[in-house]
C-alpha positions in Angstrom: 21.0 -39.3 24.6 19.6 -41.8 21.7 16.0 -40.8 20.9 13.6 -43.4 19.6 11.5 -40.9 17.8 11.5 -41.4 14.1 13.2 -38.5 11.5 9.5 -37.5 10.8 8.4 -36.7 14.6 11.5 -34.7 14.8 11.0 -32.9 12.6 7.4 -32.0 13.2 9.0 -31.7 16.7 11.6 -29.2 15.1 8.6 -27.6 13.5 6.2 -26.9 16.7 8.9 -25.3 18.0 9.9 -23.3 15.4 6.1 -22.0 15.0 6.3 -21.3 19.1 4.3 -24.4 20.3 6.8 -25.5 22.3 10.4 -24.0 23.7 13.2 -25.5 23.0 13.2 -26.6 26.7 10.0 -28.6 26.0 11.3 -30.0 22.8 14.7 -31.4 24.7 12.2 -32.7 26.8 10.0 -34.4 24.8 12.9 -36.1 22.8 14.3 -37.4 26.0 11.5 -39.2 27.4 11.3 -40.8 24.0 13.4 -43.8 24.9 10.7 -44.9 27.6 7.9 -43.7 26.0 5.8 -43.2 22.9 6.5 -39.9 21.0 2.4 -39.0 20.9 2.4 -39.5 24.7 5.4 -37.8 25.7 4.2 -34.9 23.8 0.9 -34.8 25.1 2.4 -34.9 28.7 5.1 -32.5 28.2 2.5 -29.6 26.4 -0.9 -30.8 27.0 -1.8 -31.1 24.1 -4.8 -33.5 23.3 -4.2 -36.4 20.7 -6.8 -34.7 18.5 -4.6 -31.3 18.7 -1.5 -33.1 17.9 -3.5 -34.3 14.7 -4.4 -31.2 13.8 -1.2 -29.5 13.9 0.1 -32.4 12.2 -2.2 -31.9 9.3 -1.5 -28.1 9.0 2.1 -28.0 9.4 1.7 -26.6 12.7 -0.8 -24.0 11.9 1.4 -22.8 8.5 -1.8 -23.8 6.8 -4.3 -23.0 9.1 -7.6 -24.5 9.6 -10.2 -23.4 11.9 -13.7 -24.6 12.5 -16.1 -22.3 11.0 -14.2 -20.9 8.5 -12.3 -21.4 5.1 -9.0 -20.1 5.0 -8.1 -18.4 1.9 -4.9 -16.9 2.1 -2.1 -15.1 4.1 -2.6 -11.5 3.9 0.2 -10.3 6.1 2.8 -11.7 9.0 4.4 -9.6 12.0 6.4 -9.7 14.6 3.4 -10.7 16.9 1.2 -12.4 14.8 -0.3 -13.9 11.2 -3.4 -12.5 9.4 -5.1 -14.3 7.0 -7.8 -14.2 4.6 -11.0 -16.1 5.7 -14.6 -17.0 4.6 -17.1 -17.6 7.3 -19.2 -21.1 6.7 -22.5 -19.9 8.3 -23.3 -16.8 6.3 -20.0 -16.7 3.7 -18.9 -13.2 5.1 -15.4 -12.7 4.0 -12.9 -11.4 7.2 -9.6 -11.3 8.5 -8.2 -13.9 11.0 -5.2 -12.6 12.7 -3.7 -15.5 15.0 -1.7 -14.7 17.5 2.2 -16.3 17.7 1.4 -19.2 20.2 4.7 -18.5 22.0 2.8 -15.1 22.7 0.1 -16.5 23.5 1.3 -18.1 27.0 2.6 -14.3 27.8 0.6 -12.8 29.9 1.1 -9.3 28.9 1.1 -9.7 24.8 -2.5 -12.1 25.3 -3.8 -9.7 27.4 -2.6 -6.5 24.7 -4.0 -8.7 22.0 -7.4 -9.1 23.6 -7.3 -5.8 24.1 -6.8 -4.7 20.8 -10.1 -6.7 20.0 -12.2 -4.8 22.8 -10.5 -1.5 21.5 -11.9 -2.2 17.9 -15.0 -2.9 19.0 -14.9 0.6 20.9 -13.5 2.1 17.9 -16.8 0.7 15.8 -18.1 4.9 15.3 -15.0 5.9 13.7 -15.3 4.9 10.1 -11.4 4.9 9.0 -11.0 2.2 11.9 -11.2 -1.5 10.4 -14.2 -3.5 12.9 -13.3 -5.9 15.4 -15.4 -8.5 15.3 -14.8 -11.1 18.1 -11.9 -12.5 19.4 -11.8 -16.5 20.9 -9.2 -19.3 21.8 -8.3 -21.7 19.4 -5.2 -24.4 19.2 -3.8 -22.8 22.8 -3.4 -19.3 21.2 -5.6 -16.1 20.4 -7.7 -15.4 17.7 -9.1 -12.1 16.2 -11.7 -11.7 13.5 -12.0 -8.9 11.9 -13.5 -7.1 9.0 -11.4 -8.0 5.9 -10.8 -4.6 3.8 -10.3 -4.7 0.3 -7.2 -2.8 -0.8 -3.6 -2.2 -0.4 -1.8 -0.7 2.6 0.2 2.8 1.6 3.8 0.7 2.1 2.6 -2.0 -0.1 1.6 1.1 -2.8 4.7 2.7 -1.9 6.8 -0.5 -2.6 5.2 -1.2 -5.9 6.8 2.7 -7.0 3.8 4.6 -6.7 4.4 7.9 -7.0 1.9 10.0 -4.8 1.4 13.9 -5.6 1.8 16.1 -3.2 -2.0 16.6 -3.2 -3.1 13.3 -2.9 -0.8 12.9 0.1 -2.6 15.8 2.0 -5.8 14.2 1.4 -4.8 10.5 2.5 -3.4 12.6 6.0 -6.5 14.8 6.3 -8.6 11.7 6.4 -6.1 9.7 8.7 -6.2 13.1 11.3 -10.1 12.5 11.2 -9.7 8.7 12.0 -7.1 10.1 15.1 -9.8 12.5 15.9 -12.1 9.8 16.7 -9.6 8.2 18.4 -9.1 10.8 20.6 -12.7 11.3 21.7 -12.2 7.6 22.7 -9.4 8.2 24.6 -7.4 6.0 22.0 -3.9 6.5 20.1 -2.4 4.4 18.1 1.1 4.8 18.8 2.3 2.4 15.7 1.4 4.6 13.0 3.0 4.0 10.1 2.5 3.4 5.7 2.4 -0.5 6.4 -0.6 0.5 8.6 -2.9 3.1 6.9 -4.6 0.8 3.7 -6.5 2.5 0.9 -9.5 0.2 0.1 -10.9 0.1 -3.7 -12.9 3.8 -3.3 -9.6 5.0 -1.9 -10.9 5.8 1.5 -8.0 5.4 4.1 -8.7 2.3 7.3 -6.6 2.4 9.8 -5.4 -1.6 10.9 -2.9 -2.7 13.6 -3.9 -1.8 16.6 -1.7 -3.6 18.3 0.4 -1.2 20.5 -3.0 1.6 20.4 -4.1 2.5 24.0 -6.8 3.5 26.2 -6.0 7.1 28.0 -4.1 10.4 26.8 -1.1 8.8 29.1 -1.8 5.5 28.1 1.4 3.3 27.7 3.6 0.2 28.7 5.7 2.1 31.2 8.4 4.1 31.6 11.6 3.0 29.4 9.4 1.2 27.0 9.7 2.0 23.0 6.5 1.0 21.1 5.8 1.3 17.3 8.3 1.7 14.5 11.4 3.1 14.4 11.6 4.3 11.5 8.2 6.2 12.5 8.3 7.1 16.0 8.0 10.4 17.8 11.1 11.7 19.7 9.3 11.1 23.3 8.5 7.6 21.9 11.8 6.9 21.0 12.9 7.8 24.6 10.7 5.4 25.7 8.7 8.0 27.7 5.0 6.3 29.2 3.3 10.1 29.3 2.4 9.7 25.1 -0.3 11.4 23.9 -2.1 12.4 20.4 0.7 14.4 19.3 3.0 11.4 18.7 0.5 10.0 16.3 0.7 13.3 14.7 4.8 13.0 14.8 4.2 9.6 13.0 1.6 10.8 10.6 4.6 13.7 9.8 6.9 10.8 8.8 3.8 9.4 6.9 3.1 12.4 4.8 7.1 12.5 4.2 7.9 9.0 3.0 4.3 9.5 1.2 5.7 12.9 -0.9 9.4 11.7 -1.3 9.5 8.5 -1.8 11.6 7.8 1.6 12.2 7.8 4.9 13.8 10.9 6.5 16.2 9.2 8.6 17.8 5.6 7.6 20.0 3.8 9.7 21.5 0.1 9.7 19.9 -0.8 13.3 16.9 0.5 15.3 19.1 2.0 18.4 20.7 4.4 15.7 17.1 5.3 13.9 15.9 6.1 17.9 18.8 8.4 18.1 18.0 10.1 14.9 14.5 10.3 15.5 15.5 12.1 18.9 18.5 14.3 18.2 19.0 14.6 14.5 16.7 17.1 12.0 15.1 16.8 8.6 17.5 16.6 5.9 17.8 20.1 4.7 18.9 18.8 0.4 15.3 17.0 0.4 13.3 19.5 2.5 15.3 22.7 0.5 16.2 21.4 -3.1 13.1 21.8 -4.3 11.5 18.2 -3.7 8.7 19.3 -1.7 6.4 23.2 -1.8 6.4 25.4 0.5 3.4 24.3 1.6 4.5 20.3 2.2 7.9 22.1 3.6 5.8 23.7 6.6 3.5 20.9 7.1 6.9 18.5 7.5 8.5 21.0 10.0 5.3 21.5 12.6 4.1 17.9 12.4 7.8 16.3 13.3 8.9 19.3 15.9 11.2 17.3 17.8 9.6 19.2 20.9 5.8 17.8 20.8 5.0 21.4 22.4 5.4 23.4 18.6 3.6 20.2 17.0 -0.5 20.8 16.6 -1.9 20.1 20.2 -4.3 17.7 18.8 -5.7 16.0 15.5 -8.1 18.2 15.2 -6.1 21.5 15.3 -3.8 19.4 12.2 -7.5 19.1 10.0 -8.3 22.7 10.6 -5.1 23.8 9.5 -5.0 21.3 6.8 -8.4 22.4 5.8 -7.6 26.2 5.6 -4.4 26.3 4.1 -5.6 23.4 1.2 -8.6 25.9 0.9 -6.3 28.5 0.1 -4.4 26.3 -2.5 
């Protein structure tokens, strides 16, 4: 059907729906009720949104360059499956933060708006626990969510890891002692993270560790998106994780935290695959590598760390974060 929308509306057409404003359904829609109608119009009828908001997304390229009243956007700091975060400036008191926007496709699912305001109100729980970046307040903006938090100043362990840092065995320890205290807290809370993972564990400029993502964390020992759901990383995740179990608790954080401490000593990951169904197999059936865990890459010390933190059966792994720092703490003692 002949459109009488110009090349540049369909393209900014092509662009909301890239960026999730619209489905492609909508977009079909829009571009056939251009014949009778003006493209503004049609779109406002088709999505709701006001001529003002079609300006606005207009001017920032459908949110790629953001703008939001009451702040200064700096930079992007970081994009996910789920969402963008991006470096802001607060106008009223000039208080640098975090803005992490929800993808507005997302945003008109019920259950990911409701786990992303969720995440906020966890955050805010979470305020006591030090290593746990603050969640600030979270509001509507441009029909999606938007969370502010405190920005951190630093580099995430992956983005260390990437840029060939080599950690010592020693400095790994101490960078999983403090993330075992942050789980700790958790715990008391009632909270694990359940997405635990390098590209989630930064290092700010003293080196102290904040935790950041709490997108798939939960309220409740049991917490969980049901039964046949996998959550989290691949690459990272616990055995009963992989299977998708819903009765998670604090020792698949410590499973995680076991992969952590690995990729942190070695320099990798101790199961690669080309696809995430194989990498949830491994994580489920296959063991350590014995060449990297025997040849000599890792002390005796690291070696039984690595076995009791990634037990396949979550009974042998340490019962709790806190039984992790007490062994951590006695056998680094001893060192």
């Amino acid at each position: 059907m002949s459109s009488s929308a110009s090349v540049e509306d369909q393209q900014f057409l092509a662009l909301l729906t890239s960026r999730g404003f619209l489905s492609r359904e909508q977009a079909l829609e829009v571009l056939e009720g251009c014949a009778e109608q003006d493209f503004e119009a049609r779109l406002s009828a088709v999505s709701s949104f006001t001529a003002a908001e079609i300006n606005h997304l207009r001017q920032t390229r459908a949110m790629r360059e953001p703008r939001i009243p009451g702040y200064t956007i700096e930079r992007l700091l970081g994009k996910g499956g789920t969402a963008e975060v991006y470096a802001a400036k607060r106008d009223r008191d000039f208080e640098r933060v975090a803005l992490k926007i929800l993808r507005p496709d997302l945003s008109r699912n019920k259950v990911a708006a409701n786990q992303f305001a969720k995440e906020a109100k966890l955050l805010r729980e979470l305020e006591a626990v030090p290593q746990v970046v603050n969640g600030l307040r979270v509001f509507r903006f441009m029909h999606t969510l938007v969370l502010e938090m405190e920005r951190v100043a630093g580099q995430t362990l992956l983005e260390w890891l990437d840029q060939g840092r080599n950690f010592s065995e020693s400095e790994a320890f101490n960078i999983i002692c403090e993330v075992a205290v942050a789980l700790e807290g958790m715990r008391e809370h009632g909270v694990i993270h359940r997405d635990l993972k390098p590209g989630n564990i930064m290092l700010d400029r003293e080196s102290n560790v904040r935790l950041i993502d709490f997108g798939f964390a939960g309220e409740g020992l049991s917490g969980g998106h049901g039964e046949g759901t996998t959550m989290g990383t691949a690459a990272y995740l616990a055995p009963e994780q992989a299977k998708g179990q819903s009765d998670l608790d604090g020792r698949a954080d410590i499973y995680s935290l076991g992969v952590t401490l690995y990729h942190l000593i070695l320099g990798e990951l101790p199961f690669v695959a080309s696809d995430d169904q194989e990498l949830l197999r491994m994580q489920v059936l296959d063991s350590l590598k014995g060449a990297a865990m025997k040849g000599g890459r890792v002390s005796p010390l690291a070696h039984y760390f690595l076995e009791k933190m990634m037990a396949k059966d979550r009974e042998v792994r340490y019962a709790s974060a806190g039984d992790l720092i007490e062994d951590l703490e006695a056998h680094l003692s001893d060192d």
